[in-house]
N, C-alpha and C positions, 0 to 999 in steps of 0.2 A: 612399573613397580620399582620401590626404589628403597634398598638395603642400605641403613648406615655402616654395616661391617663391610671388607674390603677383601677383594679376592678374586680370581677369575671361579673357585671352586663356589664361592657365595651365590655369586651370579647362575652357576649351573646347577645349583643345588635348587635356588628358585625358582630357576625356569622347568625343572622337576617337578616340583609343586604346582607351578601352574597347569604345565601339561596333563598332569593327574587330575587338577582337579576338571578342566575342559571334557579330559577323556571321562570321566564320572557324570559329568553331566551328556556325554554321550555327542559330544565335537566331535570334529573333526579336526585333526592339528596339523599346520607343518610348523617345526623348527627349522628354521633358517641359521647356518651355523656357516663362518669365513672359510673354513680347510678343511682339509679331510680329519687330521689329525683332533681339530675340535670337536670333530663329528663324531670321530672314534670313541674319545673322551666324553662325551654325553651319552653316548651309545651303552658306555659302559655304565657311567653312574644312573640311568635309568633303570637296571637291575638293581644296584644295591642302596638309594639315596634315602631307603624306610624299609624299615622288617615290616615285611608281610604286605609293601605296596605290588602293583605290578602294571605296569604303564605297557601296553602293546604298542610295539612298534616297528618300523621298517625303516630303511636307508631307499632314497628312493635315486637315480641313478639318469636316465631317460626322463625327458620329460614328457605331459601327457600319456605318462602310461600308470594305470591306474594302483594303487596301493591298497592291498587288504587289510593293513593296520589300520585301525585307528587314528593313531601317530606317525607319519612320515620326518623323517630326516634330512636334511639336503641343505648343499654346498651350494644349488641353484636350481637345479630342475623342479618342475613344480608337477605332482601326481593329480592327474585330472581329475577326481573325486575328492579333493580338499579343501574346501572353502571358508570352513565356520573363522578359527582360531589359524594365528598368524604367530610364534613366537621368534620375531627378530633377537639374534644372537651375533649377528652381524654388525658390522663397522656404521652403513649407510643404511638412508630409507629405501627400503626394496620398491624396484619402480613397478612393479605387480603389486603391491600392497590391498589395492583400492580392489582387488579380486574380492576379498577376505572381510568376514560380519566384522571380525575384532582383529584390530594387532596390538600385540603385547611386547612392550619393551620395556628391557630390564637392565636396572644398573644397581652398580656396587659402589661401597664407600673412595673407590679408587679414583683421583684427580682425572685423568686422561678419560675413565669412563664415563665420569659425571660430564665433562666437556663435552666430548661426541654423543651423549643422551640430548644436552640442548640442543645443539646442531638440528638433532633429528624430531625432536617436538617443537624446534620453529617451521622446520620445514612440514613440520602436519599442519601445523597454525597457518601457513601460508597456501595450504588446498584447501581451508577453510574450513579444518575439522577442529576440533577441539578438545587436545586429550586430557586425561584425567589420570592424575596422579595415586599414587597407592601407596604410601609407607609400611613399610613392613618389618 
């Protein structure tokens, strides 16, 4: 998914939307997010990013230990019952990826993100997957 406005808040607003709409169709998600601190920050704008949304979800901590949300969080650990939806918010291609039906990655009008988005849609192209682009 790929926003012409610029922002780290753009990018987490998106990936809001995306997660929502996954959880609607009844996914399973993890957001993948670099630090605690990001984590925190998503954590929070999934409460407020739409009047009257509500995205379920957990910070998941342990890996392999299973997550009642819908939505999982995480710095790295991966909750054993999450497989549908993948939403990288991370720097690189998660080398668990290939776990997950779908990954979703998401960039902003920002130079360095658009850079490291290529980065990581050669290296799908190079496991011989083929992703597909979304303008939004």
């Amino acid at each position: 998914y790929v926003s012409e406005a610029a922002g780290a808040d753009v990018r987490l607003r998106l990936a809001c939307r995306v997660a929502e709409k996954a959880y609607l169709a009844q996914q399973k998600v993890v957001v993948l997010l670099d630090d605690a601190d990001n984590l925190r920050r998503f954590d929070e704008l999934l409460w407020t990013f739409g009047d009257g949304s509500f995205v379920p979800h957990d910070s998941v901590t342990a890996a392999d230990t299973p997550c009642e949300a819908p939505v999982a969080l995480t710095t790295g650990p991966l909750p054993a019952n999450h497989a549908d939806v993948l939403i990288n918010l991370a720097g690189a291609v998660p080398p668990f990826f290939e776990r997950f039906a779908r990954v979703a990655e998401l960039l902003d009008g920002r130079p360095e993100v658009r850079a490291a988005g290529r980065e990581r849609f050669k290296a799908y192209r190079a496991k011989s997957l083929d992703p597909q682009t979304h303008n939004v």
